[in-house]
C-alpha positions in Angstrom: 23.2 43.0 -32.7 22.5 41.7 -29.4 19.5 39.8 -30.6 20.9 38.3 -33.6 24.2 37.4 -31.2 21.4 35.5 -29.2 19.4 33.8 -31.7 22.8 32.4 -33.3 24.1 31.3 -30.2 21.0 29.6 -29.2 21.3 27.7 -32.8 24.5 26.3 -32.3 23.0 25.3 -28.3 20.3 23.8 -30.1 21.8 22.0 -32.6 24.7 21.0 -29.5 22.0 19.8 -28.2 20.0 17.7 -30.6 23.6 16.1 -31.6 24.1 15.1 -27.8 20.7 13.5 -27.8 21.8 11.9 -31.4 25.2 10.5 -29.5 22.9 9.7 -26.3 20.7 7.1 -28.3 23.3 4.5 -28.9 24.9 4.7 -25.3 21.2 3.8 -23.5 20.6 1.4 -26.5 23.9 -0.5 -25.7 23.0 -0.2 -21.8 19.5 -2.2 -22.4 20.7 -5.3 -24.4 18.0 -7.6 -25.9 17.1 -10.2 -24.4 14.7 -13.3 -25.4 13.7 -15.4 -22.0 10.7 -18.1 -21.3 8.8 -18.0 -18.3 6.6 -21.7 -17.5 4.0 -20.9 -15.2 2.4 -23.9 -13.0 -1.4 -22.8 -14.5 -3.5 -23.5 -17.0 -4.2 -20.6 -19.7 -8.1 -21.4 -18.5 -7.3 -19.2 -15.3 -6.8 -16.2 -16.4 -6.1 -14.6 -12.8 -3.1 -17.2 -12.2 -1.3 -17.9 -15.6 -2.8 -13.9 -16.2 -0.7 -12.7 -14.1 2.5 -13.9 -15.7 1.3 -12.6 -19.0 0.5 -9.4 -17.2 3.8 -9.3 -15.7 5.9 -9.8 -18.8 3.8 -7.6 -21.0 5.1 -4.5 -18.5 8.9 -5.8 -18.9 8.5 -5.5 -22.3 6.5 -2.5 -22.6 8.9 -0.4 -19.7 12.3 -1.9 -22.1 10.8 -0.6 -25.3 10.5 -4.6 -26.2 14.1 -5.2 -25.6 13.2 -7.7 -22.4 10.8 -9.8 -24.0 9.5 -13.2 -22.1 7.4 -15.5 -23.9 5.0 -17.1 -21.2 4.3 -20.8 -21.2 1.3 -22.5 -19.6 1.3 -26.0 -17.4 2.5 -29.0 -19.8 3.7 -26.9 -22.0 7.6 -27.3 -21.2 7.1 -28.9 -18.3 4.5 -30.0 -15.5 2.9 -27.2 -13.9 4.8 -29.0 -10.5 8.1 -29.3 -12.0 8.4 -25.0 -12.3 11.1 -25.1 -9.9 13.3 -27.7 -11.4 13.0 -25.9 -14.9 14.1 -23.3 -13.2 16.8 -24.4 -11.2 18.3 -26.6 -14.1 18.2 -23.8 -16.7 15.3 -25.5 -18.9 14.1 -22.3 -18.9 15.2 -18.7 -17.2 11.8 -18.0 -15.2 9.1 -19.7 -13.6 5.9 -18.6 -12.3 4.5 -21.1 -9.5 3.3 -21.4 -5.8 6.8 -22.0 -3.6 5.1 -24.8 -1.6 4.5 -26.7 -4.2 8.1 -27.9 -3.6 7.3 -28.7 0.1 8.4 -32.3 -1.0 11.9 -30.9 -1.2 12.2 -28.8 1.8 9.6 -27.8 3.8 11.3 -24.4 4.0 9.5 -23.8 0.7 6.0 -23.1 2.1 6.9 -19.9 3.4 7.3 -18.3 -0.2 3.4 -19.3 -0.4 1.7 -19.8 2.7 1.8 -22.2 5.8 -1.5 -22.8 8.5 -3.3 -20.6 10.4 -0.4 -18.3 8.8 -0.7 -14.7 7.9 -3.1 -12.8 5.6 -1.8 -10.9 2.7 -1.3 -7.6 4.0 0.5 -9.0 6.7 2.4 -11.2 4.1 3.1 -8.6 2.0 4.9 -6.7 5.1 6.9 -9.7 6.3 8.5 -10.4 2.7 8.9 -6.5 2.0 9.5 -4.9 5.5 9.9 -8.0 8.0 13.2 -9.6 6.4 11.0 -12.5 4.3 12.2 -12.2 1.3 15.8 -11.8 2.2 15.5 -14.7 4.4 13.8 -16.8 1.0 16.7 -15.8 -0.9 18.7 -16.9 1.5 17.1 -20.2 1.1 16.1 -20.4 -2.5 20.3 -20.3 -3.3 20.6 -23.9 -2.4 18.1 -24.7 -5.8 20.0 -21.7 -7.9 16.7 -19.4 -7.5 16.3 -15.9 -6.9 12.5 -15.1 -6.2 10.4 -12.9 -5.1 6.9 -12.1 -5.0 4.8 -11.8 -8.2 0.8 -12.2 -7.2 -1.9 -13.1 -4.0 -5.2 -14.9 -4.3 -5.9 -13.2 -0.6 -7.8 -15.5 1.9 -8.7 -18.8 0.1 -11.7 -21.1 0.7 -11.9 -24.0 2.7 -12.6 -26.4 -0.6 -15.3 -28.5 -1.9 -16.7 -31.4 -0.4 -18.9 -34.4 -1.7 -20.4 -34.4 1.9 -21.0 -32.4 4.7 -18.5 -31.6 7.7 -20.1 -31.6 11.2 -17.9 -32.4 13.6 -13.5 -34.1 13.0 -14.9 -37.7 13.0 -16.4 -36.5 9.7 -13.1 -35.8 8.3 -11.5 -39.1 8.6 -11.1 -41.1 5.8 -11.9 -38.4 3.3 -9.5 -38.3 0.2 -8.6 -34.7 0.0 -6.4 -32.6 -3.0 -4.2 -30.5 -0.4 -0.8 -31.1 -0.5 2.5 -29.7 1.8 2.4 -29.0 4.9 -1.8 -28.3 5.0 -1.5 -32.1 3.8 0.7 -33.1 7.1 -2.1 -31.3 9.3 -4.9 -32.6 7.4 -3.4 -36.4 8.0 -3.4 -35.9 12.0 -7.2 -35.6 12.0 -7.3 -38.6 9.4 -7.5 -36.9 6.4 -5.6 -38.4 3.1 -3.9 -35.8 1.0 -3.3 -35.8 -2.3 -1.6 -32.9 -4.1 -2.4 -32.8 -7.9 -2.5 -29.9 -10.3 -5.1 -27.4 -10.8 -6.1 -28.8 -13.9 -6.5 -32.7 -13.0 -8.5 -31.9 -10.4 -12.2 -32.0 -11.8 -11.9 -35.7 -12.8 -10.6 -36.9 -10.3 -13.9 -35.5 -7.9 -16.0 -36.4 -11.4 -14.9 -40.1 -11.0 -14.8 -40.4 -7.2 -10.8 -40.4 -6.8 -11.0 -37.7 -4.5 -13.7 -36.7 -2.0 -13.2 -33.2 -1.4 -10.5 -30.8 -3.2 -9.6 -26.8 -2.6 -8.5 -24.6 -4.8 -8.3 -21.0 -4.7 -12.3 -19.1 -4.3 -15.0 -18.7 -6.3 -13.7 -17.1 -9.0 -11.2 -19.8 -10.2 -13.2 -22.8 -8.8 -16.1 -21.7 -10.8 -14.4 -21.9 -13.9 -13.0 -25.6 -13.1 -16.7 -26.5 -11.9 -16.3 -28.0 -8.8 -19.6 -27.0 -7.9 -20.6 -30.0 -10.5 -19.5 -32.5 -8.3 -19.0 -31.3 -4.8 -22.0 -29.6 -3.3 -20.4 -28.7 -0.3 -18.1 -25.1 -0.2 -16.3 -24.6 2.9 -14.6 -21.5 4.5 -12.1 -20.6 5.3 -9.0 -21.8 4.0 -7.4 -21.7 7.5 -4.2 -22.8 5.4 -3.9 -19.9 3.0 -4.9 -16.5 5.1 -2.9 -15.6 1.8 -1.3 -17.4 -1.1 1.4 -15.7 -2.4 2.7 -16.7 -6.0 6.5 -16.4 -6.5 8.6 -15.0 -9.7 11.6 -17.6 -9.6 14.7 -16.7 -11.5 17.5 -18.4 -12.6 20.4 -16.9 -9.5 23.2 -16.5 -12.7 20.7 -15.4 -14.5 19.1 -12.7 -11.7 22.5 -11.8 -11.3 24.0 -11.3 -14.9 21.1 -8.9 -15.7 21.6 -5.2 -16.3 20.4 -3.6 -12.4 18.3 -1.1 -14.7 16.7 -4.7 -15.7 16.5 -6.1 -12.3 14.9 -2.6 -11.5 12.1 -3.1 -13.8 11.7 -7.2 -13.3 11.2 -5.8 -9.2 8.6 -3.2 -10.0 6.5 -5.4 -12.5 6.4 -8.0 -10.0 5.2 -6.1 -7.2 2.4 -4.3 -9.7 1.9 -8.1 -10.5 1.3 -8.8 -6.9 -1.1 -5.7 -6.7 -2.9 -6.4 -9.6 -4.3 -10.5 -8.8 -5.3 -9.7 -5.3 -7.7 -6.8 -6.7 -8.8 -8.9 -9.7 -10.0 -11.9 -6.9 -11.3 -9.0 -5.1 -13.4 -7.6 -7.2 -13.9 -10.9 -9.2 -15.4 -13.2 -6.1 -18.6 -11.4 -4.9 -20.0 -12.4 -7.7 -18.8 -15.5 -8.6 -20.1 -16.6 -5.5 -23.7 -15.5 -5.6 -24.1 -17.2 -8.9 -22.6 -20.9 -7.4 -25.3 -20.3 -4.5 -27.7 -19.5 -7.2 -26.7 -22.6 -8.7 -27.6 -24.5 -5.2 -23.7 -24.6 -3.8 -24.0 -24.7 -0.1 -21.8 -22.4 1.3 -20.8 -24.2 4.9 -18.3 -22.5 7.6 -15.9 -25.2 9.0 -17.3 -26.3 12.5 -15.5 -24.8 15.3 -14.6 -28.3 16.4 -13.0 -28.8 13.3 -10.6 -25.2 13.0 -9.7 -26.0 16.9 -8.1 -29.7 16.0 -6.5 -28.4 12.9 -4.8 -25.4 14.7 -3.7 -27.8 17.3 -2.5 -30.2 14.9 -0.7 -27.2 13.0 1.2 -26.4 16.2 2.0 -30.3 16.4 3.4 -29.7 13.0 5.2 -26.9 13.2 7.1 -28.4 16.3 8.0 -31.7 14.4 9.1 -29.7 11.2 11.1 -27.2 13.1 12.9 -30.2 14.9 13.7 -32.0 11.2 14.3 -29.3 9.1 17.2 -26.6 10.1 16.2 -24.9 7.0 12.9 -24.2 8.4 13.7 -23.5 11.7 15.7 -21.1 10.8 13.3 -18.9 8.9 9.9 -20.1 11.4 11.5 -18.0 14.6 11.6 -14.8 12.6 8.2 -15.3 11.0 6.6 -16.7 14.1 7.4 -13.3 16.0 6.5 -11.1 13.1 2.8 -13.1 13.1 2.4 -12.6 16.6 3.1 -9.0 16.3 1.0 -8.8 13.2 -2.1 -10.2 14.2 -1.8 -8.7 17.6 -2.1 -4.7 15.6 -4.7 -5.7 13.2 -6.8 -7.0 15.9 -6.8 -3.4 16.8 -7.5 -1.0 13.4 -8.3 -3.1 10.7 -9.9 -6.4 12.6 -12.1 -3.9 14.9 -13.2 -2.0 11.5 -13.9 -5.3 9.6 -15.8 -6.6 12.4 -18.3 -4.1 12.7 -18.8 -4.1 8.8 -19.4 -7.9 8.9 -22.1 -7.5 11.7 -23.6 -4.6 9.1 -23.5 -6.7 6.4 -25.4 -9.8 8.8 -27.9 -7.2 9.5 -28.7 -6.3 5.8 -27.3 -2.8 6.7 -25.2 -2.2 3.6 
């Protein structure tokens, strides 16, 4: 009796059961609405790491919603410009964006902080100043006044120092030169007599092809391989004293950020910063190679004279000074992140910068 008391009791608990979970369905359903967004990235679909990354990111919304967030991704010229991300953004053109915050330098300088500014941080210690040190809070803060909510969705890591159709030996070889570098790297590069230009990824090539620019940087060898700078510009230079790192920035629509579900602001949050993981491993692991088959190719890999890295730090400083006394925008977020560099360079000249080191002087010595 006991036993068959048992086994009909645990029928009706399992059938309780399997009706709660029948009841259950509709209530999560009606929690996770669908929802059909575009994203316009400020790449070309020929980069895969770049406009990857968006596809990349929106692939893992869908996926982690059971395809009820999905987010058709658009490339450069598609919708827009591949500069004008931010102003499809803020206007409502389209709900998200994918793009380099300082490409919008032009309308504050404030922005360059979402992406990088000279002789700046590198990406781990980017990556702790947005997520521990108060940056992204303080970019929010900032990115209101254009109706944006971003945060950080992908990092090229350390960036070269471009391509040049001559070689650099000394500052008095850097006047004159018409260069694609735009922002506030463009302000510094004009106090040593440099003339910026700042053009998209894709318009590039020509433009060293025909002669309208002398020298151009990109991102590193894996991207400017596949635009084939080394075709015109024989020179490579290192390193990209403006961009220790490069972050790329997810911007949202602020109504929109705010009207979504938190379970969806949750998941946008979590495929972003798997986003951010993901392209700085991919240029990891991608660059060694791409490199060796450029030099293979007869690229000459150059380091930027020491003359040349002293007068553009100096003329960074210059910069910053100028900017901070202009600009109450950037002011206000430079005191924090000046602190938080000093601090941060200061500990990984300690662990990390002593362990590097050594491995560099074993890889000089053919030791690896």
């Amino acid at each position: 009796m006991q036993r068959r008391k048992f086994l009909r009791n645990a029928g009706v608990g399992g059938a309780a059961i399997a009706a709660s979970a029948t009841l259950a369905a509709p209530a999560i359903a009606q929690s996770m609405p669908e929802l059909k967004w575009r994203l316009t990235s400020s790449f070309p679909k020929s980069l895969d790491t770049l406009f990857g990354a968006a596809e990349v990111l929106t692939k893992n919304i869908a996926e982690a919603t059971d395809n009820k967030f999905q987010i058709r991704v658009f490339a450069a010229g598609e919708i827009v410009p591949g500069l004008q991300v931010a102003d499809a953004v803020q206007n409502g053109t389209v709900e998200m964006g994918h793009t380099a915050s300082y490409y919008y330098f032009g309308k504050d300088p404030a922005f360059a902080f979402g992406t990088a500014v000279p002789f700046g941080l590198n990406t781990r210690q980017q990556n702790a100043w947005l997520t521990q040190g108060g940056g992204e809070q303080a970019l929010n803060d900032f990115y209101k006044n254009y109706n944006i909510f971003g945060m950080a969705a992908g990092n090229t890591g350390a960036q070269m120092g471009g391509w040049f159709r001559k070689e650099i030996k000394s500052v008095e070889d850097m006047k004159g030169v018409k260069m694609r570098i735009g922002g506030f790297a463009g302000q510094v590069m004009t106090k040593i007599g440099v003339v910026p230009q700042q053009i998209a990824g894709g318009d590039i090539y020509p433009a060293l092809e025909k002669g309208t620019l002398d020298a151009a940087e990109w991102v590193g060898p894996y991207d400017d391989q596949k635009l084939g700078f080394n075709k015109v510009a024989p020179y490579y230079y290192y390193p990209g004293w403006w961009e220790g790192s490069a972050t790329l920035h997810l911007f949202i629509g602020l109504d929109k950020w705010n009207a979504l579900p938190k379970s969806y602001q949750a998941i946008v949050r979590s495929a972003a910063a798997m986003t951010n993981t993901w392209m700085v491993t991919k240029y990891d692991a991608a660059s060694p190679n791409a490199l060796r088959e450029l030099l293979a190719g007869g690229t000459k890999l150059q380091p930027y004279p020491q003359s040349v890295l002293e007068a553009c730090f100096a003329a960074s400083n210059d910069v910053y000074a100028e900017t901070n006394a202009k600009s109450a925008n950037f002011k206000k977020i430079f005191d924090g992140w000046k602190n938080f560099r000093r601090d941060a360079v200061l500990w990984s000249r300690v662990a990390e910068g002593g362990f590097d080191n050594f491995m560099a002087r074993q890889s000089a010595a053919n030791k690896l």
